[in-house]
C-alpha positions as CSV (number, residue, x, y, z in Angstrom):
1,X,0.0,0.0,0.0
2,X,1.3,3.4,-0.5
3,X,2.5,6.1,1.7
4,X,-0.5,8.6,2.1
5,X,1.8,11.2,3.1
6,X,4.5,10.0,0.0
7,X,2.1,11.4,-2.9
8,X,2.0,14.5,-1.6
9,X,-1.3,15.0,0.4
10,X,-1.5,17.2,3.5
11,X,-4.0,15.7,5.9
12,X,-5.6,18.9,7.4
13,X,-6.8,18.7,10.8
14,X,-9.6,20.3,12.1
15,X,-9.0,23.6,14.1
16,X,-11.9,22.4,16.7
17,X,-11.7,19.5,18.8
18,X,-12.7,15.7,18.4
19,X,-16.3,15.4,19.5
20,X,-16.4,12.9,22.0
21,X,-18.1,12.3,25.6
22,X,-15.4,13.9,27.0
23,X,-16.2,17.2,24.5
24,X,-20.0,17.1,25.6
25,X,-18.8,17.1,29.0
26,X,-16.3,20.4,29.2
27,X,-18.9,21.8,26.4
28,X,-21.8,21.9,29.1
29,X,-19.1,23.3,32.0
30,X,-18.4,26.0,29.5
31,X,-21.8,27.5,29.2
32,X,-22.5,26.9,32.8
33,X,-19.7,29.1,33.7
34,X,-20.8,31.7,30.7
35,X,-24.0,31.8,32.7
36,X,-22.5,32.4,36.0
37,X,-19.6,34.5,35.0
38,X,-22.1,36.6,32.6
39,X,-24.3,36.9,35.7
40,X,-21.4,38.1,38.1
41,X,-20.1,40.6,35.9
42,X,-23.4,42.5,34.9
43,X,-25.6,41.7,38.5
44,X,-22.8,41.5,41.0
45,X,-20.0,43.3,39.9
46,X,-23.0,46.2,38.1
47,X,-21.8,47.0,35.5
48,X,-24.9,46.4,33.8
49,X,-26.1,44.3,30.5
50,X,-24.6,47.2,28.2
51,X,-21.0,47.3,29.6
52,X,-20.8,43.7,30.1
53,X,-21.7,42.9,26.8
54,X,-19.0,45.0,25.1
55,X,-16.7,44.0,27.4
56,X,-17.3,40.4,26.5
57,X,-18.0,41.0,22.7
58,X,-14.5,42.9,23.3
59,X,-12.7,39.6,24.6
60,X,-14.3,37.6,22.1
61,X,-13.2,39.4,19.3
62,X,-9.3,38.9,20.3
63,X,-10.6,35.2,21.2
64,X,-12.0,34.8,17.6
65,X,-8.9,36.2,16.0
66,X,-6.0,34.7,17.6
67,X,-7.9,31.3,17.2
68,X,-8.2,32.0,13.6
69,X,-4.4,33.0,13.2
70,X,-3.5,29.9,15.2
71,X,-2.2,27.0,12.9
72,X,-3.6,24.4,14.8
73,X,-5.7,22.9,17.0
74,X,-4.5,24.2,20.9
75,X,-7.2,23.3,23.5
76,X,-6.8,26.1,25.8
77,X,-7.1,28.7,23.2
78,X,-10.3,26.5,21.8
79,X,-11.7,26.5,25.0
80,X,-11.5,30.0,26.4
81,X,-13.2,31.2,22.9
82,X,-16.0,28.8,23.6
83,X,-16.2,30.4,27.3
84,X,-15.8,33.9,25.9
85,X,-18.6,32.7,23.4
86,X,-21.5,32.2,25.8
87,X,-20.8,34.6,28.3
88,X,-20.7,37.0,25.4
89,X,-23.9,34.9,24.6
90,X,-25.4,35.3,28.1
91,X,-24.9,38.9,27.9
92,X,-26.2,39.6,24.8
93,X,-29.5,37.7,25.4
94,X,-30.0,39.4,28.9
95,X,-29.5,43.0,26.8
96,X,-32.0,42.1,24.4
97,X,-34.2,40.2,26.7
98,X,-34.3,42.7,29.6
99,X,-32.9,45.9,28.7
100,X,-34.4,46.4,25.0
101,X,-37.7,45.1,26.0
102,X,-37.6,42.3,22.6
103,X,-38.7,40.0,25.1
104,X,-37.7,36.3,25.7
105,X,-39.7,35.0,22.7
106,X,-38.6,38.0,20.0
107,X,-35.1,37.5,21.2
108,X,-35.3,33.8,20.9
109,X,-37.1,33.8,17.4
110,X,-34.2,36.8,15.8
111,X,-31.7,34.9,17.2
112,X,-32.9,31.6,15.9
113,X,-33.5,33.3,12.5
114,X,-29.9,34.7,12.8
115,X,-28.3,31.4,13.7
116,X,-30.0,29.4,10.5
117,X,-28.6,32.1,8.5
118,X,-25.4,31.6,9.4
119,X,-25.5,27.9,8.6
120,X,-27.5,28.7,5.3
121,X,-24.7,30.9,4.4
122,X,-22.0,28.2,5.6
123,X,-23.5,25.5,3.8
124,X,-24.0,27.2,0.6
125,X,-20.7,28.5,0.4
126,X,-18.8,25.3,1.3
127,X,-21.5,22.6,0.9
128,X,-21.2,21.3,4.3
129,X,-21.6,22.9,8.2
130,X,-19.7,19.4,9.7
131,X,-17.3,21.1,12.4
132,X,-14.3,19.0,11.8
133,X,-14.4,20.6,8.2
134,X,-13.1,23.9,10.3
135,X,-9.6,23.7,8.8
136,X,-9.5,27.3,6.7
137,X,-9.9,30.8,7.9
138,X,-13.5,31.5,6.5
139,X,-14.8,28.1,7.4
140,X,-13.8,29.2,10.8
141,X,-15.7,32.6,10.4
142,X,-18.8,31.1,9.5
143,X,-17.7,28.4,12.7
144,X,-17.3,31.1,15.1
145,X,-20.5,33.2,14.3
146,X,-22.4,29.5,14.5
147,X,-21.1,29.5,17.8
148,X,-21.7,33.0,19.3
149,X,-25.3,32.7,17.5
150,X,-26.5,29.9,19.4
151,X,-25.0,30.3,22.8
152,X,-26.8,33.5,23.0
153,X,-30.0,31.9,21.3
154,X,-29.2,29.2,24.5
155,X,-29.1,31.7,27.0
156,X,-32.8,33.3,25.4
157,X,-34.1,29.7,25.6
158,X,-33.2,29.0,28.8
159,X,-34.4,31.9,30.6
160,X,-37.9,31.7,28.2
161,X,-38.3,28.1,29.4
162,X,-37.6,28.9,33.0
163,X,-39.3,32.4,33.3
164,X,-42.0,31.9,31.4
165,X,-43.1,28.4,31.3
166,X,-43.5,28.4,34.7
167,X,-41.2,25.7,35.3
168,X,-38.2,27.1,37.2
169,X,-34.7,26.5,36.6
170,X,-34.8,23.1,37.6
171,X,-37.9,22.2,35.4
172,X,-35.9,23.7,32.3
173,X,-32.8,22.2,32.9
174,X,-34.8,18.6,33.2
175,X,-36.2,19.8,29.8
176,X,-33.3,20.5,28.2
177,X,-31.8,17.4,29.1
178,X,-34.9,15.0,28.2
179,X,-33.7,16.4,24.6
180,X,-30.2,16.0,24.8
181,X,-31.3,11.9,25.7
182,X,-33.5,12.2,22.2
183,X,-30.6,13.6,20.6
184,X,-28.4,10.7,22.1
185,X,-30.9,7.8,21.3
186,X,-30.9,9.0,17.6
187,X,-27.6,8.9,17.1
188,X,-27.2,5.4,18.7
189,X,-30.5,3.9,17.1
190,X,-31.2,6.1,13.8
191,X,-28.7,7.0,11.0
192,X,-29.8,10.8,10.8
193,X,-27.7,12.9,9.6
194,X,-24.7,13.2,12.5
195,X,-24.1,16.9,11.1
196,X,-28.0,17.7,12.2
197,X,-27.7,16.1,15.2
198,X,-24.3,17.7,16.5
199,X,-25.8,21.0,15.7
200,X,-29.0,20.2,17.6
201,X,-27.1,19.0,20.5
202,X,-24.7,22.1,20.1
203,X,-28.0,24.4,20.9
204,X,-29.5,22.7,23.3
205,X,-26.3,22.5,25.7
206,X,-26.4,26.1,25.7
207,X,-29.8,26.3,27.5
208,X,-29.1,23.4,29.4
209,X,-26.1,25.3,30.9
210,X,-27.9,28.7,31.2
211,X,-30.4,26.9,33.6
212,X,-28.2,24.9,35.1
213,X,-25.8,28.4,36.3
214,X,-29.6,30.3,37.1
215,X,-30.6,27.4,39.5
216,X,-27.1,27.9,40.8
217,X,-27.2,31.4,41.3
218,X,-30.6,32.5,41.7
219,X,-32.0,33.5,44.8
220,X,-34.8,30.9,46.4
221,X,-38.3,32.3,45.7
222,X,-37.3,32.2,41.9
223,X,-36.4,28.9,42.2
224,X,-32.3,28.7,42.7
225,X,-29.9,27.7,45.3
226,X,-29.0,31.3,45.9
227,X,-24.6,30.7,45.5
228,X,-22.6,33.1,45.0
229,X,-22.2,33.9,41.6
230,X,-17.9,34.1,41.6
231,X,-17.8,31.0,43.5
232,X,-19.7,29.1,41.6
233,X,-17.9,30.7,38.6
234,X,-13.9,29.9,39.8
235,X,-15.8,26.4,41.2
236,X,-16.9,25.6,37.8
237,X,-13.5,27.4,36.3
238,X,-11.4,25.0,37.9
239,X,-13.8,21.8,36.8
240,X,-13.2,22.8,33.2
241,X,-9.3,23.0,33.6
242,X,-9.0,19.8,35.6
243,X,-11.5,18.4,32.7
244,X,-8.6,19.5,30.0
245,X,-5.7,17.8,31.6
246,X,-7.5,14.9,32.1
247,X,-9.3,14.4,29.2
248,X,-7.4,13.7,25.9
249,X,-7.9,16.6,23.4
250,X,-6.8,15.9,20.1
251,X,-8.6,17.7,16.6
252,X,-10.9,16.2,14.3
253,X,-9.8,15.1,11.0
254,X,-10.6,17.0,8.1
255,X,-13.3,14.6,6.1
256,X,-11.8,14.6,2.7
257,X,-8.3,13.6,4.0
258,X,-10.0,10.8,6.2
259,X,-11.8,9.3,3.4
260,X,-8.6,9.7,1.3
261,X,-6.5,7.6,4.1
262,X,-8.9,5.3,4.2
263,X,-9.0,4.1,0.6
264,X,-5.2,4.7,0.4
């Protein structure tokens, strides 16, 4: 058999992560501690939805762009985007949510609209939205806006669901998670499309983690545990980092190279 790498081709990994059990895991910390660490900038700290979410939209914007320039894969760098990502996300909902008066099911619709959108444009542009295709500059672009546009549609869900529905932060995160099991049992038991179902999953970790960090942080009579917000935040913090020495991070191969290396 010959040499892959002796004709010439350059297997290009995937600037984002393997997605594993292990990904799913640190994925779900992340927005937790977006939730929290949104909250404790803009509630405790007050500096309000509109500071907070510049600052944020500020860190993410280096985040974005230093991933970008990076030439491969690095975890740490991967990871803080995601963070900087949905607290950016947590943030921005609140703003539109709270301080624009768009309410939880305008914000939640626009941001929805927004987020298909981005995918539409993705898709067309490169004929598929699989993650581990995120191996070029504009593939990440249209990556990274994916991202940002449903961690902040998460946050919008989340609070919705928990607000409004009447079912308190425990209620929604229960909810959430019944669909992340549906999700799962498709993947195991049905041959839908695993690009659909990542996405799907994607999203609905987001509100899962917003709810989870409200029940955290919110006072009782609105259903929480009342912690503080910056404990809970450096609590969850230092889960995450434990979570990326421990767990093996390694990127996802680009599919075209895969499938070549396979019939090679």
């Amino acid at each position: 058999m010959e040499d892959h790498a002796s004709r010439g081709h350059i297997i290009r990994e995937s600037k984002v992560p393997e997605v594993t059990l292990g990904f799913w895991i640190i994925k779900i910390a992340a927005t937790t501690l977006g939730e929290t660490g949104g909250d404790t900038v803009t509630m405790t700290l007050k500096w309000g939805y509109l500071a907070g979410t510049f600052l944020f939209l500020l860190v993410l914007i280096v985040l974005v762009a230093t991933q970008i320039r990076a030439r491969k894969f690095l975890p740490a760098l991967y990871w803080a985007t995601i963070v900087a990502s949905t607290t950016f996300g947590t943030t921005m909902a609140d703003l539109a949510d709270r301080s624009l008066g768009i309410g939880y099911t305008g914000g939640s619709t626009l941001l929805l609209a927004c987020l298909l959108l981005v995918l539409g444009l993705w898709y067309r542009s490169e004929g598929t939205i699989a993650v581990d295709s995120v191996s070029t500059p504009p593939v990440e672009a249209f990556y990274w806006s994916a991202i940002t546009f449903s961690q902040t549609l998460g946050t919008a869900l989340g609070d919705w669901i928990a607000d409004t529905g009447n079912m308190g932060y425990g209620g929604g995160a229960l909810i959430f998670a019944a669909g992340l099991a549906v999700i799962a049992a498709l993947y195991v038991w049905t041959r839908v499309s695993r690009v659909m179902l990542f996405w799907a999953a994607f999203i609905l970790t987001r509100p899962l983690g917003a709810t989870v960090g409200d029940f955290l942080d919110k006072p009782l009579d609105h259903g929480g545990l009342a912690l503080s917000r910056p404990l809970a935040s450096a609590v969850i913090a230092v889960f995450i980092v434990l979570c990326l020495l421990l767990i093996p991070q390694r990127a996802g191969q680009h599919p075209g190279d895969r499938q070549a290396a396979e019939r090679a």
